[in-house]
LOVEXFI-637243 format. One record per residue: residue number from 1; residue in three letters; x, y, z of N, C-alpha, C in turn. Coordinates in steps of 0.05 Angstrom, whole numbers. Example, Ala and Ser with C-alpha at 12.3 -4.5 7.8 and 13.67 -1.06 7.14 Angstrom:
BEGIN
> seq / type / nc1 / nc2 / nc3 / cac1 / cac2 / cac3 / cc1 / cc2 / cc3
> 1 / ALA / 264 / -114 / 156 / 246 / -90 / 156 / 264 / -66 / 156 $
> 2 / SER / 257 / -45 / 142 / 273 / -21 / 143 / 258 / 1 / 157 $
***
This chain:
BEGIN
> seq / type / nc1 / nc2 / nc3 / cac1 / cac2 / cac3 / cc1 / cc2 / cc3
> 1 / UNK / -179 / 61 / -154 / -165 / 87 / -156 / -138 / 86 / -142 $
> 2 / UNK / -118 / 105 / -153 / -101 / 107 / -141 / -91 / 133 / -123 $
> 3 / UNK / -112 / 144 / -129 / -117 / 175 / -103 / -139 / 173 / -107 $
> 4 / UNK / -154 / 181 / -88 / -187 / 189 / -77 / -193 / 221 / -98 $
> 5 / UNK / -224 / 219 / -100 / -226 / 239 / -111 / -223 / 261 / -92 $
> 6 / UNK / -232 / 290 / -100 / -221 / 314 / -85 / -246 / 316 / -62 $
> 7 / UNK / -229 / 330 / -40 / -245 / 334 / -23 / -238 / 363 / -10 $
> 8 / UNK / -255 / 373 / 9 / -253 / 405 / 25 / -225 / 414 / 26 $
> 9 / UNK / -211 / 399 / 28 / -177 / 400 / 27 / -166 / 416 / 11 $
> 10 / UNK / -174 / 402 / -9 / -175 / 411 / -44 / -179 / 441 / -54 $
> 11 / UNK / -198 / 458 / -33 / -201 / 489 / -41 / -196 / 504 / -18 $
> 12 / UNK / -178 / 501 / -1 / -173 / 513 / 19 / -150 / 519 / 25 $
> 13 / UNK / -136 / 536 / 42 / -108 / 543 / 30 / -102 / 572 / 50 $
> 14 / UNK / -73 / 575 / 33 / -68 / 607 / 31 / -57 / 611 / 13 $
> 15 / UNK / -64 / 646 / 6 / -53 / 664 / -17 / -24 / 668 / -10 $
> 16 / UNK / -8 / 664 / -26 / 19 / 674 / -23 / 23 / 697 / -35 $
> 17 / UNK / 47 / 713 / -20 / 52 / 736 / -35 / 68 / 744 / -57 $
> 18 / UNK / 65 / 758 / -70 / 93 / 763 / -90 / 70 / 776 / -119 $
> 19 / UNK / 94 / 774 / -136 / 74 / 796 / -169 / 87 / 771 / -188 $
> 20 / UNK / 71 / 763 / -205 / 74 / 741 / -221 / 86 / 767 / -243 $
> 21 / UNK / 109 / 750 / -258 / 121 / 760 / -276 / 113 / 761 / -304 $
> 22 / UNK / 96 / 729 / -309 / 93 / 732 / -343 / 76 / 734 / -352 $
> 23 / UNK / 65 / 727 / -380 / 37 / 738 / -384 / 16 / 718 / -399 $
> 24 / UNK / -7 / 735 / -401 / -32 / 717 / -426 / -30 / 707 / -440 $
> 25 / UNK / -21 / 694 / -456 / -29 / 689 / -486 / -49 / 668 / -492 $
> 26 / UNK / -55 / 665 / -512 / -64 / 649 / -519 / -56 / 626 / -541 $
> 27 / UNK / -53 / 605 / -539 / -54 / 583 / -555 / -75 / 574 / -568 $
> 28 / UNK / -90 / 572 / -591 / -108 / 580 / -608 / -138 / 590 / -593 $
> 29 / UNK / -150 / 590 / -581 / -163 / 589 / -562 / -168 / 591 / -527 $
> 30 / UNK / -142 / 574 / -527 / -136 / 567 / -494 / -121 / 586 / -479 $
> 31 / UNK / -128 / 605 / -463 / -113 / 627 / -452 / -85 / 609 / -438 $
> 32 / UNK / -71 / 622 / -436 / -43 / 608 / -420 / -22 / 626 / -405 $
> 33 / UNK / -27 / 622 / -382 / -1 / 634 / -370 / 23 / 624 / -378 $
> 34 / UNK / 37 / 649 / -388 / 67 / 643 / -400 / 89 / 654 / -392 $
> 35 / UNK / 113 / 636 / -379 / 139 / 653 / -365 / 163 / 650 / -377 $
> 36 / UNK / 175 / 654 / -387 / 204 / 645 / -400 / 234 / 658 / -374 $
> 37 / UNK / 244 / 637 / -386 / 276 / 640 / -365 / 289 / 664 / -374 $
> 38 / UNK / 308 / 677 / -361 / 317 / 703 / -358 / 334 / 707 / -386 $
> 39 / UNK / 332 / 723 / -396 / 355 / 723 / -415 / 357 / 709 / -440 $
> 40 / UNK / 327 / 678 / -448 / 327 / 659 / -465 / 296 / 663 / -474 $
> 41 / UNK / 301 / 675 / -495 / 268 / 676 / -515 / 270 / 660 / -531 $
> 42 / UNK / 292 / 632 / -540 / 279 / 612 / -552 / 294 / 581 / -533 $
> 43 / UNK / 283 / 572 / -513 / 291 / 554 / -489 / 290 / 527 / -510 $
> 44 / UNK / 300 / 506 / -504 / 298 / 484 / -513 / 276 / 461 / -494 $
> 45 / UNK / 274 / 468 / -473 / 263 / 456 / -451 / 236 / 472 / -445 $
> 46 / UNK / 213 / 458 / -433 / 195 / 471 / -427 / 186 / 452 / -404 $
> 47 / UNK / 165 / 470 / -383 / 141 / 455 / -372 / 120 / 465 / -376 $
> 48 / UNK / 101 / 440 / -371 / 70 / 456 / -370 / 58 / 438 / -349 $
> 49 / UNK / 47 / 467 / -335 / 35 / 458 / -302 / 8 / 442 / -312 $
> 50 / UNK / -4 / 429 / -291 / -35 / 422 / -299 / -38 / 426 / -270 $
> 51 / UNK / -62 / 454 / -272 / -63 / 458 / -250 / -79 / 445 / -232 $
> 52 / UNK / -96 / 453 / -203 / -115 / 445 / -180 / -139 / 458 / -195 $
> 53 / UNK / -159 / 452 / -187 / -179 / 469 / -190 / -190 / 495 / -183 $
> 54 / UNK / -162 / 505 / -174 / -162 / 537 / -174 / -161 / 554 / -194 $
> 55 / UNK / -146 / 529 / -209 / -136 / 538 / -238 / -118 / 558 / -250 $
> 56 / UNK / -123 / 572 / -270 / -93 / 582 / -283 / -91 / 608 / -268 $
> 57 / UNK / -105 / 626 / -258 / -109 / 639 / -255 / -97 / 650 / -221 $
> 58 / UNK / -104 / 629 / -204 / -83 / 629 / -173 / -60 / 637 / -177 $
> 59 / UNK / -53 / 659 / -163 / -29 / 673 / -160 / -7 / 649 / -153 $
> 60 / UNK / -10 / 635 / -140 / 5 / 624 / -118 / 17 / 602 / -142 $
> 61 / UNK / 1 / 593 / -167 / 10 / 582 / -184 / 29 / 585 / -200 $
> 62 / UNK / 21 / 616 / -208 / 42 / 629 / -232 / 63 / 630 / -214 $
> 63 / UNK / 67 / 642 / -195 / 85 / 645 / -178 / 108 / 623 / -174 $
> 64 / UNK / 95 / 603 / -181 / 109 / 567 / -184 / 128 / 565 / -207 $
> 65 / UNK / 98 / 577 / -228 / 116 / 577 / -255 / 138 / 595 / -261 $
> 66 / UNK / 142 / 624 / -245 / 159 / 641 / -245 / 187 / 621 / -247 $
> 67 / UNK / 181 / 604 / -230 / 210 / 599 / -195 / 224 / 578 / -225 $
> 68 / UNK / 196 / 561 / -239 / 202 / 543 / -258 / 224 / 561 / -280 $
> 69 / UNK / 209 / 580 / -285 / 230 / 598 / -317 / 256 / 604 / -302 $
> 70 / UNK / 259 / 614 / -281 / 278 / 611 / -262 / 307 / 593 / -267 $
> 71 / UNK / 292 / 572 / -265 / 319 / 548 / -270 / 317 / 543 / -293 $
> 72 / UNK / 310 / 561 / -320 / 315 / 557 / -335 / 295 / 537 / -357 $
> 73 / UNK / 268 / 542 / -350 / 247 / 521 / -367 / 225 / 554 / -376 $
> 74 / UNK / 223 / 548 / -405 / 200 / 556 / -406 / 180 / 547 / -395 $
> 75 / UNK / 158 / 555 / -386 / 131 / 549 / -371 / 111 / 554 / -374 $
> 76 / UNK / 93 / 541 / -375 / 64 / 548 / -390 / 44 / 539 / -370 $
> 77 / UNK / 22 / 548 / -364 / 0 / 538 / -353 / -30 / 542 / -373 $
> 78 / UNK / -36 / 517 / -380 / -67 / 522 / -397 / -86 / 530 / -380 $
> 79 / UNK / -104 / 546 / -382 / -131 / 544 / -370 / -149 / 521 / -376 $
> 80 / UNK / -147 / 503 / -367 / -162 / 479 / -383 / -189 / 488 / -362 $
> 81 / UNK / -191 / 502 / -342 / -222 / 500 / -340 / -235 / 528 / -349 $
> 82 / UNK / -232 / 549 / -359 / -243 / 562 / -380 / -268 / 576 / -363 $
> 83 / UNK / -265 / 586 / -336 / -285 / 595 / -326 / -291 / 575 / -302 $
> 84 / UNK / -288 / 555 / -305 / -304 / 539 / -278 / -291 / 532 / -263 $
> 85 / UNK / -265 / 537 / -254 / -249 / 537 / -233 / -273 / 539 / -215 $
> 86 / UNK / -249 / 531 / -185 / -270 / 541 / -163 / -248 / 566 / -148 $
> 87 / UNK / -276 / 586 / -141 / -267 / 606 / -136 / -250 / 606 / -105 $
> 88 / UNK / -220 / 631 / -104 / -211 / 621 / -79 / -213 / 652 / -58 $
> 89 / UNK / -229 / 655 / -42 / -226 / 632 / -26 / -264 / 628 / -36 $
> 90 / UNK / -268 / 593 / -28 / -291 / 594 / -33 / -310 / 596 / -18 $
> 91 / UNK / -334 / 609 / -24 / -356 / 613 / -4 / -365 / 587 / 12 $
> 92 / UNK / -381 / 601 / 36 / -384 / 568 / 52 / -407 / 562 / 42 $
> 93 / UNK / -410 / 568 / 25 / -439 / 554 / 10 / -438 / 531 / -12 $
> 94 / UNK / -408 / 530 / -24 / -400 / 525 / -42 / -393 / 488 / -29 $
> 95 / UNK / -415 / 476 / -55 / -412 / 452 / -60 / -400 / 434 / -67 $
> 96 / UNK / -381 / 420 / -70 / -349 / 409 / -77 / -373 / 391 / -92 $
> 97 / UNK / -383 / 374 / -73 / -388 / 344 / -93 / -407 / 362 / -119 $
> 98 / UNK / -429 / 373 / -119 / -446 / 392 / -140 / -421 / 401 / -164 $
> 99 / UNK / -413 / 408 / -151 / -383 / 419 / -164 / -371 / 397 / -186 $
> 100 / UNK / -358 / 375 / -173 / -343 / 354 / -189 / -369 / 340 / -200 $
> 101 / UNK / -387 / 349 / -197 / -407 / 326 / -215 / -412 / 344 / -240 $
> 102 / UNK / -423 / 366 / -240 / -432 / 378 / -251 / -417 / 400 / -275 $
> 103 / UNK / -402 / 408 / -258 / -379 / 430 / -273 / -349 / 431 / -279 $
> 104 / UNK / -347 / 412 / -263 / -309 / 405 / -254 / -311 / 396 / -295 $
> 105 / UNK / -289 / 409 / -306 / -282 / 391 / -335 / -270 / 371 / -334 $
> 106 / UNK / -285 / 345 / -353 / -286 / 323 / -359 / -259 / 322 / -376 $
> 107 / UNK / -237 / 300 / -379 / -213 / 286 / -388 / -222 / 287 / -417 $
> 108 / UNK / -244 / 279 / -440 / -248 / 286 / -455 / -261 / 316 / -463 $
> 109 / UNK / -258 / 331 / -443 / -248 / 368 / -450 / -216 / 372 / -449 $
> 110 / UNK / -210 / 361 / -419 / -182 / 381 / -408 / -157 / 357 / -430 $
> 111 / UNK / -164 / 333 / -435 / -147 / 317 / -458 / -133 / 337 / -483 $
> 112 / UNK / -160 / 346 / -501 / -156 / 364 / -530 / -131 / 384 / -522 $
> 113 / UNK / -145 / 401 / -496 / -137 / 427 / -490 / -103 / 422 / -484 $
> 114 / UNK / -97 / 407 / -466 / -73 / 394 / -464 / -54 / 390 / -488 $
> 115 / UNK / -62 / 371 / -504 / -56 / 362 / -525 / -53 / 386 / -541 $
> 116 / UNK / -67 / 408 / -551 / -64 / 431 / -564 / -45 / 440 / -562 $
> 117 / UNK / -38 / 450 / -529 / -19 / 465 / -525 / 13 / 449 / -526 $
> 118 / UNK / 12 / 427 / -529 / 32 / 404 / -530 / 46 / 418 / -555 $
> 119 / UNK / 28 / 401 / -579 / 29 / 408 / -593 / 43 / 425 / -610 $
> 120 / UNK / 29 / 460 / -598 / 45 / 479 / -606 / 72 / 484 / -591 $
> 121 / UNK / 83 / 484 / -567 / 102 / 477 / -563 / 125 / 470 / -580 $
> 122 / UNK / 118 / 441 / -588 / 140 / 422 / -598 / 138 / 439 / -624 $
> 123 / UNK / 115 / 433 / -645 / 111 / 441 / -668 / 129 / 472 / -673 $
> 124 / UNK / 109 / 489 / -658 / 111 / 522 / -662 / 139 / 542 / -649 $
> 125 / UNK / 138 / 529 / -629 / 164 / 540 / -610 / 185 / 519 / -608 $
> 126 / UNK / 186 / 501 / -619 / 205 / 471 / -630 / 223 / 472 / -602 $
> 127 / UNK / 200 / 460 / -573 / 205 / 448 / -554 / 215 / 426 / -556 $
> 128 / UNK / 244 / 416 / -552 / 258 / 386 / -558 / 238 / 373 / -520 $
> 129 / UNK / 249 / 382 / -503 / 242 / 357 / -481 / 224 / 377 / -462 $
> 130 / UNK / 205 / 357 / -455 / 173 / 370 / -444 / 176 / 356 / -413 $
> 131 / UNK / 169 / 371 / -397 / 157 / 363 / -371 / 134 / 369 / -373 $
> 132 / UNK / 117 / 351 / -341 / 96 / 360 / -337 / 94 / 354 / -313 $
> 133 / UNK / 88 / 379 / -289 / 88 / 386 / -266 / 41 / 387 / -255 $
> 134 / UNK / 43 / 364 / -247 / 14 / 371 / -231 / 9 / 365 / -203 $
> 135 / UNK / -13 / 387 / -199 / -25 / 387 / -167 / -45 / 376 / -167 $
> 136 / UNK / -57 / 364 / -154 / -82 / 346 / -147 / -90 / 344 / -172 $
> 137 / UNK / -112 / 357 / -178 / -133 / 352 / -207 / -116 / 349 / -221 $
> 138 / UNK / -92 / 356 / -229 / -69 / 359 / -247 / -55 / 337 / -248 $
> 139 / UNK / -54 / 329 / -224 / -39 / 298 / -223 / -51 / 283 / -246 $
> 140 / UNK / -63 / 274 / -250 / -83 / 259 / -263 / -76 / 261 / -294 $
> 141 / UNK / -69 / 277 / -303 / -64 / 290 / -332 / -35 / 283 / -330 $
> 142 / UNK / -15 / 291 / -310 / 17 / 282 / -311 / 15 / 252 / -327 $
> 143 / UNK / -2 / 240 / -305 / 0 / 210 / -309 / -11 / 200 / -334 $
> 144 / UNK / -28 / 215 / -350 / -47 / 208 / -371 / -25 / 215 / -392 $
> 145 / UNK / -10 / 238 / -397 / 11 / 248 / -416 / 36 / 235 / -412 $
> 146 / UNK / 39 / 214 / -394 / 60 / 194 / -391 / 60 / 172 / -404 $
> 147 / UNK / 32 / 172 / -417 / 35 / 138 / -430 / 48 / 137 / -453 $
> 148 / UNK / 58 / 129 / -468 / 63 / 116 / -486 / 54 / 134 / -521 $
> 149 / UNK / 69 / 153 / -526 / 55 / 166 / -553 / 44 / 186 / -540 $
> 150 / UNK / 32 / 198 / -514 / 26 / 216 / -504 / 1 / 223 / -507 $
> 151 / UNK / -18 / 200 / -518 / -50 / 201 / -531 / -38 / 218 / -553 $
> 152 / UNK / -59 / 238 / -566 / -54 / 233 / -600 / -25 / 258 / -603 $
> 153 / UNK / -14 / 281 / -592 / -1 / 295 / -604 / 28 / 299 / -589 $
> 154 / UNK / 25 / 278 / -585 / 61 / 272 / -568 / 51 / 277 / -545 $
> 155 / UNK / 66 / 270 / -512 / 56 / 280 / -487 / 89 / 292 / -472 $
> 156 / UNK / 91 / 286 / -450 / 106 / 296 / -432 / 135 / 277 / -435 $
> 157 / UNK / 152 / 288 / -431 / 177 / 267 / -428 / 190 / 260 / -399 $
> 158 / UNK / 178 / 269 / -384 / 181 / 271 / -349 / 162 / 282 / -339 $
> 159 / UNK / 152 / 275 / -308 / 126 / 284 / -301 / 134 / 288 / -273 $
> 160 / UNK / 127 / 308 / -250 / 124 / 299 / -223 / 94 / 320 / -218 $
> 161 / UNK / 88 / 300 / -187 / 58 / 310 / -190 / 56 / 318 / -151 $
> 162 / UNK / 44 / 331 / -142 / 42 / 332 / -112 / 20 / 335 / -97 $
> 163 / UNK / 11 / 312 / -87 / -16 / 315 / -76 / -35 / 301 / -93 $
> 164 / UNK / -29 / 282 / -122 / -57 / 277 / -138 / -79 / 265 / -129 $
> 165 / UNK / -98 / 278 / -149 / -119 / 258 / -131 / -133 / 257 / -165 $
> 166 / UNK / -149 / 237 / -163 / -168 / 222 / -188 / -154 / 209 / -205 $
> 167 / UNK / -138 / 197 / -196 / -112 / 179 / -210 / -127 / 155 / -209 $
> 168 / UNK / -132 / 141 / -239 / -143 / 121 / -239 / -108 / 96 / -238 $
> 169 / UNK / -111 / 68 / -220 / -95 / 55 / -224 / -86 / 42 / -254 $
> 170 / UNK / -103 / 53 / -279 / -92 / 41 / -295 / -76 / 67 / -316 $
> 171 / UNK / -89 / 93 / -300 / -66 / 107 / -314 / -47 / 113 / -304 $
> 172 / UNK / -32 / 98 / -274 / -5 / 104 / -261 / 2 / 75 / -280 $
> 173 / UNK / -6 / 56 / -275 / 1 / 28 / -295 / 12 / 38 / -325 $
> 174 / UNK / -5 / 56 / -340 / -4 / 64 / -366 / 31 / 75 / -370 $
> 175 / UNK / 37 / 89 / -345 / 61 / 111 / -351 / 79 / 104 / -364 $
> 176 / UNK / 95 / 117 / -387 / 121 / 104 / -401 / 143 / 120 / -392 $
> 177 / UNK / 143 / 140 / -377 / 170 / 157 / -373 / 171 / 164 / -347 $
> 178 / UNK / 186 / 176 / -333 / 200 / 184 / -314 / 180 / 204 / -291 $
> 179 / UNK / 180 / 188 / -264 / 153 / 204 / -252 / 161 / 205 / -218 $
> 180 / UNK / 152 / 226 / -216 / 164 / 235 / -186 / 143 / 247 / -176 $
> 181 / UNK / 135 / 238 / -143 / 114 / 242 / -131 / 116 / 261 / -106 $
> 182 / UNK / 112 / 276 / -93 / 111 / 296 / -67 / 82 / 282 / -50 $
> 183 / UNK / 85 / 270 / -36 / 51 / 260 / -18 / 63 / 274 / 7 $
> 184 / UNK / 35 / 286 / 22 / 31 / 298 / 48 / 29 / 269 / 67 $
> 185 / UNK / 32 / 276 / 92 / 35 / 263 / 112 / 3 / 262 / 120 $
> 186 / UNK / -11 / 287 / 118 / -42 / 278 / 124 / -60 / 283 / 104 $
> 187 / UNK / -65 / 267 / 92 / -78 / 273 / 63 / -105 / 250 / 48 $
> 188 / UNK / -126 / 260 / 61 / -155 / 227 / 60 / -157 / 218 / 29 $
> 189 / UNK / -141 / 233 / 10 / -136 / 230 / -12 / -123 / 220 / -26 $
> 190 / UNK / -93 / 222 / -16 / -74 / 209 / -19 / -63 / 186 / 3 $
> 191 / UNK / -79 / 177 / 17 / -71 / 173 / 44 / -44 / 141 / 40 $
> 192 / UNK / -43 / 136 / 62 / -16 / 116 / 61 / -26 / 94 / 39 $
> 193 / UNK / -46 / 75 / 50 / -52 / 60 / 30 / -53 / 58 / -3 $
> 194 / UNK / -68 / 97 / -9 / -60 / 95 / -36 / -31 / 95 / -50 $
> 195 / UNK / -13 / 103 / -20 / 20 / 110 / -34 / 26 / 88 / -32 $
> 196 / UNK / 25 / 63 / -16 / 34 / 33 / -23 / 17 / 16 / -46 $
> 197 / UNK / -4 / 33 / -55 / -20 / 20 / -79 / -2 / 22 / -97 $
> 198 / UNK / 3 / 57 / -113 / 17 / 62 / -129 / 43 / 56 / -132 $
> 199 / UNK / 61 / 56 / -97 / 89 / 39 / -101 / 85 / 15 / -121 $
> 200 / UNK / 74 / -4 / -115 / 64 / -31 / -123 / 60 / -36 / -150 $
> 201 / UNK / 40 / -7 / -165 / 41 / -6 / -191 / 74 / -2 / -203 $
> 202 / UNK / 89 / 20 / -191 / 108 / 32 / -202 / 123 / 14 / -198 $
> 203 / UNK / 133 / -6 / -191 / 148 / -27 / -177 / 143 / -43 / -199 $
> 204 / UNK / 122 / -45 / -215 / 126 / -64 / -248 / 138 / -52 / -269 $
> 205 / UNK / 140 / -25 / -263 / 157 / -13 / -288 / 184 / -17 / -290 $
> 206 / UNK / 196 / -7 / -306 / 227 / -7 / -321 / 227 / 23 / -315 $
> 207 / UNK / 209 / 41 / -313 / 217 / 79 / -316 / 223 / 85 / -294 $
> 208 / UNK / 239 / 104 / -286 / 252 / 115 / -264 / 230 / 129 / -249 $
> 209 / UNK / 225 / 124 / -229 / 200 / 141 / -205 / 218 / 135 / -180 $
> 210 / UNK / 209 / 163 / -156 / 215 / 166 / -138 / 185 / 171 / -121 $
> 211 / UNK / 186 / 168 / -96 / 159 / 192 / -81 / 164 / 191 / -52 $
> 212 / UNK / 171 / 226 / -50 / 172 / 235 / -20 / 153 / 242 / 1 $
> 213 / UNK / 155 / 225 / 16 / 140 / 232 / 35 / 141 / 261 / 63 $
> 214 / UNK / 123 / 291 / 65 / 131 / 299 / 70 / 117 / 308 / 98 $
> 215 / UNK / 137 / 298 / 123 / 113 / 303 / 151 / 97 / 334 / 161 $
> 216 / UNK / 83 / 328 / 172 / 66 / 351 / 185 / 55 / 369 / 163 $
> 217 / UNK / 49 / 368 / 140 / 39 / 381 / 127 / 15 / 360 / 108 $
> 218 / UNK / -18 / 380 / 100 / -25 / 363 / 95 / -27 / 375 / 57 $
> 219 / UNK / -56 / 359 / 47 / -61 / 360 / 28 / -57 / 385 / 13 $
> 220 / UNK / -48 / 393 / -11 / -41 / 420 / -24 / -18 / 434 / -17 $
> 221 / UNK / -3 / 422 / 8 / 11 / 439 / 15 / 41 / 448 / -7 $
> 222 / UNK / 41 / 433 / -31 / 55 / 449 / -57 / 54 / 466 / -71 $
> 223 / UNK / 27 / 470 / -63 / 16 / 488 / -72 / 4 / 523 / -58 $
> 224 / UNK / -15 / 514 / -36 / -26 / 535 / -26 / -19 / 533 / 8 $
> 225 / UNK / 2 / 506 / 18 / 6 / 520 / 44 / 15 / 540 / 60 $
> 226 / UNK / -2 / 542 / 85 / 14 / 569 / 105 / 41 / 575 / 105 $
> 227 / UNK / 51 / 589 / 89 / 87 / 599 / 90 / 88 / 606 / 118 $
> 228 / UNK / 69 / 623 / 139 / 81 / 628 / 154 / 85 / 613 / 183 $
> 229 / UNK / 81 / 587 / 171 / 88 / 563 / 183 / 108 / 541 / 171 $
> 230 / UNK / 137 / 541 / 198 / 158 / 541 / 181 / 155 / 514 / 170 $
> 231 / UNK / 143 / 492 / 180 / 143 / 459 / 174 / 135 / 467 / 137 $
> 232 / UNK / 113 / 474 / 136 / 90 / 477 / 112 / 110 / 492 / 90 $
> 233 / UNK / 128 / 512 / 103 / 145 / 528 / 79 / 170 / 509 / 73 $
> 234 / UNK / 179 / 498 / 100 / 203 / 481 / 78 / 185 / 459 / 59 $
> 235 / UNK / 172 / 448 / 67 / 154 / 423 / 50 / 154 / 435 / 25 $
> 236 / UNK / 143 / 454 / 27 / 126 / 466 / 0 / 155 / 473 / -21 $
> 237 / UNK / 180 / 476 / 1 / 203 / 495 / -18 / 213 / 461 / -25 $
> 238 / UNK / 220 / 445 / -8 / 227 / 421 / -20 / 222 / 415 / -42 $
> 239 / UNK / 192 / 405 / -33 / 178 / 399 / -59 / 180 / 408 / -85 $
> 240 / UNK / 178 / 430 / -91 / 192 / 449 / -112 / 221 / 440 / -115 $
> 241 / UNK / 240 / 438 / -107 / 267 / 415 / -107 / 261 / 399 / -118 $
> 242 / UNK / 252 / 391 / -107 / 245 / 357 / -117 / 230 / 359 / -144 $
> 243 / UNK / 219 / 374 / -143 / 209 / 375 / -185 / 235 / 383 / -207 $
> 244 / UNK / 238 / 411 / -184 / 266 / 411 / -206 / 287 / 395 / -213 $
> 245 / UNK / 291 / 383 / -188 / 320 / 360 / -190 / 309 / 343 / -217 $
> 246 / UNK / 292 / 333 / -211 / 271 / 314 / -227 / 278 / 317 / -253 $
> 247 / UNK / 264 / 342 / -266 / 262 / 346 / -288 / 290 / 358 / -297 $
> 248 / UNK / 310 / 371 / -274 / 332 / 376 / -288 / 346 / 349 / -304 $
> 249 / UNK / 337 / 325 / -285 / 355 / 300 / -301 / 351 / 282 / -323 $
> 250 / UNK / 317 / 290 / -320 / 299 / 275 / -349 / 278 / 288 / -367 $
> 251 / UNK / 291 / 314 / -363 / 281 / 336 / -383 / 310 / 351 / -396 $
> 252 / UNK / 314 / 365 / -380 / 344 / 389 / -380 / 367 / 365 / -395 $
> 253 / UNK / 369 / 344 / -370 / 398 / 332 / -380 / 385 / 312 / -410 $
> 254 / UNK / 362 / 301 / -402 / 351 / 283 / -419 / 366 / 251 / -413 $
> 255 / UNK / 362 / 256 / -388 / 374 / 224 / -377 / 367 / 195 / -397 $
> 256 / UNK / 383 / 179 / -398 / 364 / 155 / -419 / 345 / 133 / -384 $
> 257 / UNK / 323 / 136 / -397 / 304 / 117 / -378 / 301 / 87 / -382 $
***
């Protein structure tokens, strides 16, 4: 592996504040949070988050995707888990490993669902250049929609991911495009060894990758850390930088890789 699977880290957090701007829809089936940039109802650029296992539904997510339509990307988030998120905050009864064995959705579910919404994008809303932005569980799918043809319905054309975890080493090996990483300073998931694993893989490519390392903050913190802790809020606002810069140069500009 090239991140550890998920652990207590993984569902624990804080709620951030604010009112998510966009709305439901659905893509044939697949509910989707949807945000568009100010002023642009037909964007040329898009992203689509793959979320944690909080899923589409975490405020603290849409809230991401807001900041995303923001600079100018349409934004989409699938519900690829369709009910079996884990709930936040979660009870202390609540089983992580029971969880990922049993209920967590399987890569041949959250694959289709992905791929669907790809799809219509490019097809339906004639998306020219695609990002794809993931958090932990989500990581995993950046890297999977990086390879080569994008598995069957085109995939991502730039990816950054923060915090992944269930990254198998042969799908950071697989990647064909442009990939940018955010790792925590304490993270049993991502921990140092896996970031000099993955250097190592990325270090045989020809595609443009970066990955920041960011101190005193640990696992998720791109997602659900304490804002009102200032280390955890710049991390978290960096980080967000650092996706945008990213995809502004191999999405937006369409850098050649």
């Amino acid at each position: 592996m090239a991140s550890n699977p998920m652990q207590r880290c993984c569902i624990i957090g804080a709620k951030h504040s604010g009112t998510p701007q966009g709305q439901i829809k659905h893509i044939d089936n697949i509910r989707t949070y949807t945000t568009y940039p100010p002023n642009n109802p037909s964007p040329s650029n898009a992203i689509l988050i793959m979320t944690d296992v909080l899923g589409m539904d975490f405020p603290n997510t849409q809230l991401i995707a807001d900041q995303f339509a923001q600079n100018g990307y349409l934004t989409v988030i699938p519900d690829v888990f369709n009910g079996s998120e884990v709930p936040f905050p979660p009870p202390e009864s609540f089983d992580l490993q029971e969880y990922v064995e049993t209920v967590m959705p399987k890569t041949d579910t959250v694959d289709p669902m992905f791929e669907t919404v790809i799809k219509y994008l490019r097809d339906e809303l004639g998306i020219k250049r695609l990002g794809g932005v993931g958090y932990c569980f989500g990581g995993k799918y950046v890297c999977r929609f990086l390879r080569e043809g994008g598995l069957r319905n085109g995939g991502i054309d730039a990816g950054f991911t923060a915090h992944p975890s269930f990254v198998d080493k042969e799908e950071v090996r697989g990647i064909r495009g442009p990939l940018s990483i955010a790792a925590a300073e304490t993270d049993s998931i991502f921990p140092a060894e896996k970031r000099r694993e993955t250097e190592d893989i990325l270090k045989e490519h020809t595609v443009p990758y970066q990955m920041f390392l960011y101190s005193d903050v640990e696992h998720g913190f791109g997602v659900k850390g304490d804002l009102s802790h200032a280390k955890a809020r710049f991390a978290k606002e960096q980080a967000f930088l650092q996706a945008v810069g990213w995809l502004d140069e191999y999405v937006k500009k369409g850098a050649e890789v």
